[in-house]
MARLUM-551614 format. One record per residue (C-alpha): residue number from 1; residue in three letters; x, y, z. Coordinates in nm, 2 decimals, padded with zeros to 4 digits. Layout:
N
site seq NUM, type ALA, u X, v Y, w Z
...
//
This chain:
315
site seq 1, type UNK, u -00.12, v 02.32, w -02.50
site seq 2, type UNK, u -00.09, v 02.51, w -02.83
site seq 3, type UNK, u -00.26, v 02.42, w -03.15
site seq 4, type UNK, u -00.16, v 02.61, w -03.47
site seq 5, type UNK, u -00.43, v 02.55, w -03.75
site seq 6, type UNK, u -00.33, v 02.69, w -04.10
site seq 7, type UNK, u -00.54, v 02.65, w -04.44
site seq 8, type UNK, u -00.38, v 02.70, w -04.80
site seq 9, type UNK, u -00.68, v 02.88, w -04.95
site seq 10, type UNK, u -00.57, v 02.84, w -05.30
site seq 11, type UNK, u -00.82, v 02.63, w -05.56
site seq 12, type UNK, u -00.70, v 02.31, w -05.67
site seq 13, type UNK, u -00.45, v 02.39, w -06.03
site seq 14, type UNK, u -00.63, v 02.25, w -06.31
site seq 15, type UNK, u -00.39, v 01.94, w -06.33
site seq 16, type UNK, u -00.46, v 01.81, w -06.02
site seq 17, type UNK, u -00.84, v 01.86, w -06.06
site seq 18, type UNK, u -00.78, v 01.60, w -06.39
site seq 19, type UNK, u -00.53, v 01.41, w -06.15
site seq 20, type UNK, u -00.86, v 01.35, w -05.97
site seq 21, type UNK, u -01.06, v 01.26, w -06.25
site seq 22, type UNK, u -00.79, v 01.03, w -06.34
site seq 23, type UNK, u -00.86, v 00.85, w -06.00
site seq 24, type UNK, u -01.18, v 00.82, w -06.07
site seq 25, type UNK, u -01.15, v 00.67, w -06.36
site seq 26, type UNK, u -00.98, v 00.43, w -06.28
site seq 27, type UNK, u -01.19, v 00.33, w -05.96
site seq 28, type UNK, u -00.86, v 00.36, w -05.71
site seq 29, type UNK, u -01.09, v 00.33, w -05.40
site seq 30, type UNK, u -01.24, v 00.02, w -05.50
site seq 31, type UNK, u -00.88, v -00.11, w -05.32
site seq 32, type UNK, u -01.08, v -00.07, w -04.98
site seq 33, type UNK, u -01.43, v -00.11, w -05.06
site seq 34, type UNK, u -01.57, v -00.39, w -04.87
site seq 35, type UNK, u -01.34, v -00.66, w -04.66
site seq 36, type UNK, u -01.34, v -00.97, w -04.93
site seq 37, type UNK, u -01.21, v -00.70, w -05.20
site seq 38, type UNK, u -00.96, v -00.56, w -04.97
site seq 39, type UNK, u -00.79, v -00.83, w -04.88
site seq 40, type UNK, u -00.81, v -00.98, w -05.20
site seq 41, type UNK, u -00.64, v -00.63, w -05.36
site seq 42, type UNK, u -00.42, v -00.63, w -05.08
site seq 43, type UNK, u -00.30, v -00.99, w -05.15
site seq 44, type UNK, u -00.26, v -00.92, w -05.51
site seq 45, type UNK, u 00.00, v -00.57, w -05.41
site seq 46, type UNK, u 00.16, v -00.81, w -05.16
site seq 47, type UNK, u 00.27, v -01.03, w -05.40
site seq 48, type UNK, u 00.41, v -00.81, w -05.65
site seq 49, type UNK, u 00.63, v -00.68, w -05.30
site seq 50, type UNK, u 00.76, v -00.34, w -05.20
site seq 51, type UNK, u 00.88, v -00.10, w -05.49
site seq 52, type UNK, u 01.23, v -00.05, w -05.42
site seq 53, type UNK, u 01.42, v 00.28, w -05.47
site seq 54, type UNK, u 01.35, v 00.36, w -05.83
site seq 55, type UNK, u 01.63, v 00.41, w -06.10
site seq 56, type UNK, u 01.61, v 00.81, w -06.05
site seq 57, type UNK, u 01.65, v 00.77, w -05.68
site seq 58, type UNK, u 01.96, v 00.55, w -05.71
site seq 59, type UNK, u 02.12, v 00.79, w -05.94
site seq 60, type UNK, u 02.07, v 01.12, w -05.76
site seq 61, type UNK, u 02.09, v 00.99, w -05.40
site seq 62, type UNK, u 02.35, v 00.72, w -05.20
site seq 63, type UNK, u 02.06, v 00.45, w -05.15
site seq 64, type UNK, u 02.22, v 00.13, w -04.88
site seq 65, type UNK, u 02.00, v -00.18, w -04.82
site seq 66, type UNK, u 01.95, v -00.39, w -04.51
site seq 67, type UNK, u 01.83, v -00.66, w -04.64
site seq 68, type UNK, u 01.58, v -00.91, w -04.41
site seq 69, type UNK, u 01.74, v -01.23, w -04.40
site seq 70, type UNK, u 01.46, v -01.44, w -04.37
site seq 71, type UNK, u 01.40, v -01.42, w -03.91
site seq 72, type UNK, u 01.10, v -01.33, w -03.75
site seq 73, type UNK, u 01.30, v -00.99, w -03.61
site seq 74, type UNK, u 01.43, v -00.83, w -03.95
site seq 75, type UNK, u 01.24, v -00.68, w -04.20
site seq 76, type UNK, u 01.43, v -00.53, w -04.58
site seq 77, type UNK, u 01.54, v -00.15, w -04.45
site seq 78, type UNK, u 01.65, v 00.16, w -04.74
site seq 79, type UNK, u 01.84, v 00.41, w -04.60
site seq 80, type UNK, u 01.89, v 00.71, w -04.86
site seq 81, type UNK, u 02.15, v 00.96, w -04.81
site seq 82, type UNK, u 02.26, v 01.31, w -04.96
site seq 83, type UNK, u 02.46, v 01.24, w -05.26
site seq 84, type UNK, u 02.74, v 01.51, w -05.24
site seq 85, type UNK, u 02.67, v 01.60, w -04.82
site seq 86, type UNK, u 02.66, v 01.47, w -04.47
site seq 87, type UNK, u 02.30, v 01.46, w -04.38
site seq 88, type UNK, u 02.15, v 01.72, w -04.13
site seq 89, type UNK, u 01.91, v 01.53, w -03.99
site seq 90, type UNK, u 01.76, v 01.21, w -03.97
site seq 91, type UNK, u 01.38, v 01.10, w -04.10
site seq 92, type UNK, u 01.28, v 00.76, w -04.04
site seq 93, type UNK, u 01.01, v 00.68, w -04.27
site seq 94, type UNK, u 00.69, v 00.46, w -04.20
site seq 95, type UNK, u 00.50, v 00.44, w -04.50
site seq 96, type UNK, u 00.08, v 00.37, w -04.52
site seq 97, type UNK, u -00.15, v 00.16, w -04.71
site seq 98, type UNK, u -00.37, v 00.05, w -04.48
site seq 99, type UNK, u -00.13, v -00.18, w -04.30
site seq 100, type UNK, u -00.21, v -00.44, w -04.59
site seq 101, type UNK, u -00.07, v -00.24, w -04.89
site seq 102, type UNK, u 00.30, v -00.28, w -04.97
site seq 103, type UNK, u 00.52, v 00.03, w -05.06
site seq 104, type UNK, u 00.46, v 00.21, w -05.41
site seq 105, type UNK, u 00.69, v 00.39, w -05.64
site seq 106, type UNK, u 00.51, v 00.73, w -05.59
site seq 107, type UNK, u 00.73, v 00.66, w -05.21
site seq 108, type UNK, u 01.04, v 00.79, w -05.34
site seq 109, type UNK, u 00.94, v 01.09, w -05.47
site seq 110, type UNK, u 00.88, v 01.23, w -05.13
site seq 111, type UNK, u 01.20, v 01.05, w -05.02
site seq 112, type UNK, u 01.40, v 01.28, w -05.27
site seq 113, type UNK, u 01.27, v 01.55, w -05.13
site seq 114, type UNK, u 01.36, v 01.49, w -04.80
site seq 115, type UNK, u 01.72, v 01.41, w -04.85
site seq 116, type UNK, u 01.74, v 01.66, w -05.13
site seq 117, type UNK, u 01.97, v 02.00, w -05.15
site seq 118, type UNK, u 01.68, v 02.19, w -04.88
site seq 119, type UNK, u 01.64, v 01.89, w -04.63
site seq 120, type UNK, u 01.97, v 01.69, w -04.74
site seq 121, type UNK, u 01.81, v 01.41, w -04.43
site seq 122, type UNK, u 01.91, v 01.06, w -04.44
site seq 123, type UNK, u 01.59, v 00.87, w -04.49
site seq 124, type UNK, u 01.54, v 00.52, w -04.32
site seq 125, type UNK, u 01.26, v 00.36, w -04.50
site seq 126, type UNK, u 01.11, v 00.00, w -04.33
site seq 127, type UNK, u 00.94, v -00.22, w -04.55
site seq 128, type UNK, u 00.75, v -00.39, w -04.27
site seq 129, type UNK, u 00.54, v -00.70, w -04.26
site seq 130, type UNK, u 00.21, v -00.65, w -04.33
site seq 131, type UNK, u -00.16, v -00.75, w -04.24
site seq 132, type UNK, u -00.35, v -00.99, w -04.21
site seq 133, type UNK, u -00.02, v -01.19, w -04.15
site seq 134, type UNK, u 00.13, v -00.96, w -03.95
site seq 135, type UNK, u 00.01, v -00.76, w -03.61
site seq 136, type UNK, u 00.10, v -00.46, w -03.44
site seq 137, type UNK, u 00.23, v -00.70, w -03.22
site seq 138, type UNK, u 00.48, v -00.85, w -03.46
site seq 139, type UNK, u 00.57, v -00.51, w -03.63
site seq 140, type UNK, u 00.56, v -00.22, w -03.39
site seq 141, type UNK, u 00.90, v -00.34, w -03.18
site seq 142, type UNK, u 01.08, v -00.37, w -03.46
site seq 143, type UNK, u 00.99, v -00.02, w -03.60
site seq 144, type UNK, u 01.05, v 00.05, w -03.21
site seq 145, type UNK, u 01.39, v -00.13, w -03.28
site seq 146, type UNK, u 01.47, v 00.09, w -03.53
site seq 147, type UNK, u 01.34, v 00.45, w -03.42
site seq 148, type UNK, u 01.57, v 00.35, w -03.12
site seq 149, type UNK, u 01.87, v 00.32, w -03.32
site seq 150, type UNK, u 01.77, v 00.63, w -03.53
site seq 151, type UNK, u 01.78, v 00.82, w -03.22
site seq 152, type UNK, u 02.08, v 00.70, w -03.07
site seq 153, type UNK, u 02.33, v 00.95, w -03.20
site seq 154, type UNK, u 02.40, v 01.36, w -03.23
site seq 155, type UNK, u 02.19, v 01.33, w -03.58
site seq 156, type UNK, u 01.85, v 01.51, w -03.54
site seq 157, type UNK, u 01.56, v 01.26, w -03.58
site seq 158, type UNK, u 01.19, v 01.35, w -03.76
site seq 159, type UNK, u 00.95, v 01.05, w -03.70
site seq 160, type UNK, u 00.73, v 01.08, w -04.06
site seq 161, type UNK, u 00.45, v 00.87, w -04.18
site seq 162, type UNK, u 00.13, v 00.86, w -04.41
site seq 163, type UNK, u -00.20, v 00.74, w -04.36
site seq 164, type UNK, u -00.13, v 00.45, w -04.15
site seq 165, type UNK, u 00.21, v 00.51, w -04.08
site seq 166, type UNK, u 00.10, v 00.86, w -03.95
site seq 167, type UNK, u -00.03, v 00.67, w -03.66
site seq 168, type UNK, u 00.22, v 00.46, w -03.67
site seq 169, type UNK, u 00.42, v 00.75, w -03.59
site seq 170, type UNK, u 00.27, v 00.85, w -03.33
site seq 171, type UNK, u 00.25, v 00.57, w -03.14
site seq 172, type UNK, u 00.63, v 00.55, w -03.21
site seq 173, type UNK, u 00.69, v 00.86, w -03.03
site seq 174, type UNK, u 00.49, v 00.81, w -02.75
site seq 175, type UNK, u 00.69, v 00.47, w -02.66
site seq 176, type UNK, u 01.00, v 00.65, w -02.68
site seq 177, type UNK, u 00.88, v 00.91, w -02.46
site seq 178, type UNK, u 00.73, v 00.64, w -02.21
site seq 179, type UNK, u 01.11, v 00.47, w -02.21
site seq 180, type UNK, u 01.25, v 00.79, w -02.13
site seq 181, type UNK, u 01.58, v 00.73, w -02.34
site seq 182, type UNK, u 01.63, v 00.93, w -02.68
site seq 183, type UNK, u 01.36, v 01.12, w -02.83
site seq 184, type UNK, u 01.22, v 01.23, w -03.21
site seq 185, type UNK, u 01.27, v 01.61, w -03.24
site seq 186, type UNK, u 00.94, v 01.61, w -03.45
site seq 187, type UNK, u 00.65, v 01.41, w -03.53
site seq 188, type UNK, u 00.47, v 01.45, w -03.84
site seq 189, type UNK, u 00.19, v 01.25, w -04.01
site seq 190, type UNK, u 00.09, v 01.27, w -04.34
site seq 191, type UNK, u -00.27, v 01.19, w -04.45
site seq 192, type UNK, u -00.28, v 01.02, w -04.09
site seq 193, type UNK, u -00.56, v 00.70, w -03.98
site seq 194, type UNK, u -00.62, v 00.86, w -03.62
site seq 195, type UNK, u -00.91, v 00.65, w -03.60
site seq 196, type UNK, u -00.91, v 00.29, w -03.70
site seq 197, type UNK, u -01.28, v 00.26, w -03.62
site seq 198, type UNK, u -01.40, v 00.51, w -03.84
site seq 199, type UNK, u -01.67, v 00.57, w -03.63
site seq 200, type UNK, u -01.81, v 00.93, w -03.72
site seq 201, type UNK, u -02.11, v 01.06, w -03.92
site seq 202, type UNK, u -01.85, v 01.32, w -04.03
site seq 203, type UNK, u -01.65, v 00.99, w -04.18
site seq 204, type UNK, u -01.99, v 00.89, w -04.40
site seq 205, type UNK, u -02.05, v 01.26, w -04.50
site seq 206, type UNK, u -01.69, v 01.33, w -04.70
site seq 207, type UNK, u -01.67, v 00.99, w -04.81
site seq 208, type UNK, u -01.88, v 01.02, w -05.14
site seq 209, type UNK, u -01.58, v 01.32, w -05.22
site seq 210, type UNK, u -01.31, v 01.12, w -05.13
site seq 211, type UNK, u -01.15, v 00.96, w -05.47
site seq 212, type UNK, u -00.92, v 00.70, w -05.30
site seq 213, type UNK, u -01.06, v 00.57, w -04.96
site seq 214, type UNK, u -01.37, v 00.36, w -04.84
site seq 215, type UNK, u -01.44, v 00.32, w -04.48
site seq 216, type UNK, u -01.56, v -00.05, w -04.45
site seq 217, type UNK, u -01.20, v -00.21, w -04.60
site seq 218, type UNK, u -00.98, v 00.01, w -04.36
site seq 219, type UNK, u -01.21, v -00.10, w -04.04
site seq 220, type UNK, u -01.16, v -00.44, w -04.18
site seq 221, type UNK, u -00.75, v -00.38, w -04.22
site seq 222, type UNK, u -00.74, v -00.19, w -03.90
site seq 223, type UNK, u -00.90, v -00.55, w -03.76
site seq 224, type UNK, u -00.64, v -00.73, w -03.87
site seq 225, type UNK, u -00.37, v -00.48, w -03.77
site seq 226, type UNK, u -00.52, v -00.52, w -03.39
site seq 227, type UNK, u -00.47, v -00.89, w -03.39
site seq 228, type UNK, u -00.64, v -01.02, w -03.04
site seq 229, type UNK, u -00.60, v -00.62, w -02.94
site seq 230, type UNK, u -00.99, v -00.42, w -02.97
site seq 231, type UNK, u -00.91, v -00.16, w -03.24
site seq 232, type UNK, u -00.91, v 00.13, w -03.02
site seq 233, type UNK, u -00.60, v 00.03, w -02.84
site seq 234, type UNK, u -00.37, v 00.26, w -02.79
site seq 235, type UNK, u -00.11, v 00.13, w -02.99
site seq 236, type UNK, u -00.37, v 00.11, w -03.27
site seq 237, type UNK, u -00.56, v 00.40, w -03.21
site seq 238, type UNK, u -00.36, v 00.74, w -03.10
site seq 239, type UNK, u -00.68, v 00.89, w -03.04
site seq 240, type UNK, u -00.67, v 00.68, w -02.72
site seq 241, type UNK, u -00.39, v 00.79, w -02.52
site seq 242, type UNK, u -00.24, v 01.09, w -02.37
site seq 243, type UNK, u -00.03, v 01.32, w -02.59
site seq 244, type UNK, u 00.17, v 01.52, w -02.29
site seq 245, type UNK, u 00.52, v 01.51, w -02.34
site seq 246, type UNK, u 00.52, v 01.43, w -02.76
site seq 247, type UNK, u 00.74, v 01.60, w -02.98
site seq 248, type UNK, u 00.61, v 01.92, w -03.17
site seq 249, type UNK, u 00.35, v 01.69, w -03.41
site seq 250, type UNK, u 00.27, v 01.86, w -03.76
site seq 251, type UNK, u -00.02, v 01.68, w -03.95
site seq 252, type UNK, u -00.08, v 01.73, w -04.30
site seq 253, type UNK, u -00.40, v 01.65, w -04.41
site seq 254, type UNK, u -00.70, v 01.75, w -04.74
site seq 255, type UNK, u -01.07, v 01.80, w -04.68
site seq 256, type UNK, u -01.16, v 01.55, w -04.99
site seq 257, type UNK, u -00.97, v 01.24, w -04.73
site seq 258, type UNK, u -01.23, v 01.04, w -04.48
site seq 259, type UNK, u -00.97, v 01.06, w -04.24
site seq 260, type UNK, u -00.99, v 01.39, w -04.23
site seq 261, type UNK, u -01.22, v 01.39, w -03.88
site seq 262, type UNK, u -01.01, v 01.24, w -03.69
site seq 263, type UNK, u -00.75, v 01.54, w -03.73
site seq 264, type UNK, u -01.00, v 01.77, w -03.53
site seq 265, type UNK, u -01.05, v 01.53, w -03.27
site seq 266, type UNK, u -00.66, v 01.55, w -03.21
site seq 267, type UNK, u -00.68, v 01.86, w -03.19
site seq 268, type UNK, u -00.91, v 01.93, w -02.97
site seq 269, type UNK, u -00.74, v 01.70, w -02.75
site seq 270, type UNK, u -00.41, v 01.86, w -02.78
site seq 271, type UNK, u -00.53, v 02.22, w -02.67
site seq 272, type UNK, u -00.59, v 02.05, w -02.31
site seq 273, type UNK, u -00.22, v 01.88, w -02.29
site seq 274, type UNK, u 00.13, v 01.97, w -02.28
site seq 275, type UNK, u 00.20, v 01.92, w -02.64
site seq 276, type UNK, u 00.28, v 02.15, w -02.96
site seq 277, type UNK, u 00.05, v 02.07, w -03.25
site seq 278, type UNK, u 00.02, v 02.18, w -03.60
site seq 279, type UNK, u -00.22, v 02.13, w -03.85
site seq 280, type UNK, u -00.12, v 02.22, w -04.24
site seq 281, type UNK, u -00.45, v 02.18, w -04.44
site seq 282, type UNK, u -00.49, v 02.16, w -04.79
site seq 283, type UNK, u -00.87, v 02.24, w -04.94
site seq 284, type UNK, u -00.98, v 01.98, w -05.20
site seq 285, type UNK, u -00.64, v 01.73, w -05.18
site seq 286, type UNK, u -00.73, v 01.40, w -05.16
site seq 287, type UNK, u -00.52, v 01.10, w -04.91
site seq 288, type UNK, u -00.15, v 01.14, w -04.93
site seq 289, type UNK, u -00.17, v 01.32, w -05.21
site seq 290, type UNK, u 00.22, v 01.47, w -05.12
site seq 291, type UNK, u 00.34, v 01.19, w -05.28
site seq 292, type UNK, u 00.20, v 01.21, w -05.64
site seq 293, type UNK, u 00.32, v 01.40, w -05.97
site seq 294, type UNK, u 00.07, v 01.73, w -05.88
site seq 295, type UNK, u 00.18, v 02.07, w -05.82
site seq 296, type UNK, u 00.01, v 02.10, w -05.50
site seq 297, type UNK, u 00.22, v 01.78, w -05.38
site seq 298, type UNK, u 00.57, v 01.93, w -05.46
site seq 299, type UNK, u 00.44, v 02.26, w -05.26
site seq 300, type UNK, u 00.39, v 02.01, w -04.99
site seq 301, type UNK, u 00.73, v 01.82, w -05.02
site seq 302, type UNK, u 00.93, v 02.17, w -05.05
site seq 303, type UNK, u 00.77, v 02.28, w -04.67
site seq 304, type UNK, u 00.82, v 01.90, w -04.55
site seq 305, type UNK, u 01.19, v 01.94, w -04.64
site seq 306, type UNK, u 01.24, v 02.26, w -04.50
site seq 307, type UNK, u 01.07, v 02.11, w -04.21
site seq 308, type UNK, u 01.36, v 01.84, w -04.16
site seq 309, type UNK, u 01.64, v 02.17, w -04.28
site seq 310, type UNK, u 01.49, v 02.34, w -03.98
site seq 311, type UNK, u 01.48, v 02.03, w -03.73
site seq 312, type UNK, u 01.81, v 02.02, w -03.82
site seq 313, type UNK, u 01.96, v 02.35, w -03.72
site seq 314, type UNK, u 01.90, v 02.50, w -04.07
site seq 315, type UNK, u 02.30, v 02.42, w -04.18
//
């Protein structure tokens, strides 16, 4: 129904341009080139597990654990709270990597920000299982599970992921919608893998300028992900259902990230249904950069935390 599109027009600082360099360097998209290598690199992060809440997060935030105890139906869940007020709102937070890659430090960053002094959110974060052991049909109802509970109550709820967990986020909301209970107030993806197939000449074209991602490890992780489902179903592939009736969505996304094509095609989608979209795009950022030590990512977490102060009435 309504698309807003809006470009930050300002050049790269010269940090992040090094930043880049930097990821170059040290060949960071070599994690998803080719489907032996990924999953080998993926195994490797697996076993070194999910980065907890660093020291700096425990110190400056209330951080509470839910620990999985070991059954098919819990998963290890961080919830991290305002130190010194009640929380506004609520963001529960799906992380990415491809479904195979674990969380990273560089995650609780952008969780400070969000339940920081501007969004002061409580932040449920879900280390889920992950591919190739785990499906979208062992993982999505749990996350269902919780998004259920995070909705349950008076608190405000943002449904926010990256890369992966962008779609995942999506395909969150449009179950809750479907059930007709509670709903997210917002939607927002970060980086977001509309498109698990990868399918575009557009995808081929940016990937030489992408610093971080190669197409032929995610279509091989999105394989895995879709278990005995084809990779464009729809609780794989957003791209393939209808959007009517979502919450406002708000994507993030840089031109120098293959997954940037799939963003249009949402778009375009979205002007033809009964949803509120909008796109926040970033010239030369790379995939999910909002969560790295760059100025241009601290822009980004200041408007993602007002986003959450807003959703929740601005108190």
């Amino acid at each position: 129904m309504t698309v807003h599109w809006e470009v930050d027009g300002r050049a790269p600082t010269p940090w992040t341009r090094l930043y880049v360099l930097g990821m170059r360097a040290r060949r960071d998209k070599e994690a998803f080139e080719g489907e032996e290598h990924t999953l080998r690199k993926a195994r490797e992060a697996q076993r070194q597990g999910d980065a907890s809440p660093t020291r700096l997060t425990r110190c400056v935030r209330r951080v509470a654990t839910a620990p999985g105890d070991g059954q098919r139906d819990r998963m290890t869940t961080w919830v991290v709270r305002p130190r010194r007020a009640e929380p506004r709102a609520r963001v529960l937070y799906v992380h990415g990597g491809g479904y195979v890659h674990p969380l990273t430090p560089d995650y609780w960053r952008l969780v400070r920000a969000l339940s920081g002094r501007v969004g002061a959110a409580e932040v449920v974060v879900p280390a889920y299982p992950l591919a190739p052991d785990a499906t979208v049909d062992d993982v999505l109802p749990r996350l269902l599970d919780l998004a259920r509970e995070a909705a349950a109550d008076d608190l405000p709820l943002v449904l926010m992921g990256d890369s992966a967990g962008g779609a995942l986020v999506l395909v969150l909301a449009r179950c809750l919608r479907d059930e007709g209970g509670p709903q997210a107030d917002r939607a927002v993806a970060l980086s977001p893998w509309l498109d698990p197939t990868l399918d575009e000449d557009a995808v081929r074209d940016l990937e030489p300028t992408d610093p971080m991602l190669a197409e032929s490890g995610l279509r091989a992780a999105a394989r895995w992900w879709a278990g005995s489902r084809p990779p464009t179903d729809p609780l794989v592939d957003p791209l393939h259902d209808d959007l009517a009736g979502l919450p406002p969505v708000h994507l993030h996304i840089g031109d120098r990230d293959i997954l940037r094509p799939a963003v249009d095609d949402l778009a375009a989608r979205a002007r033809g249904e009964a949803v509120e979209v909008h796109v926040h795009e970033v010239p030369a950022m790379f995939h999910v950069w909002m969560t790295r030590a760059v100025p241009e990512a601290a822009r980004t977490r200041r408007r993602l935390a007002a986003l959450v102060r807003e959703v929740g009435g601005g108190r």
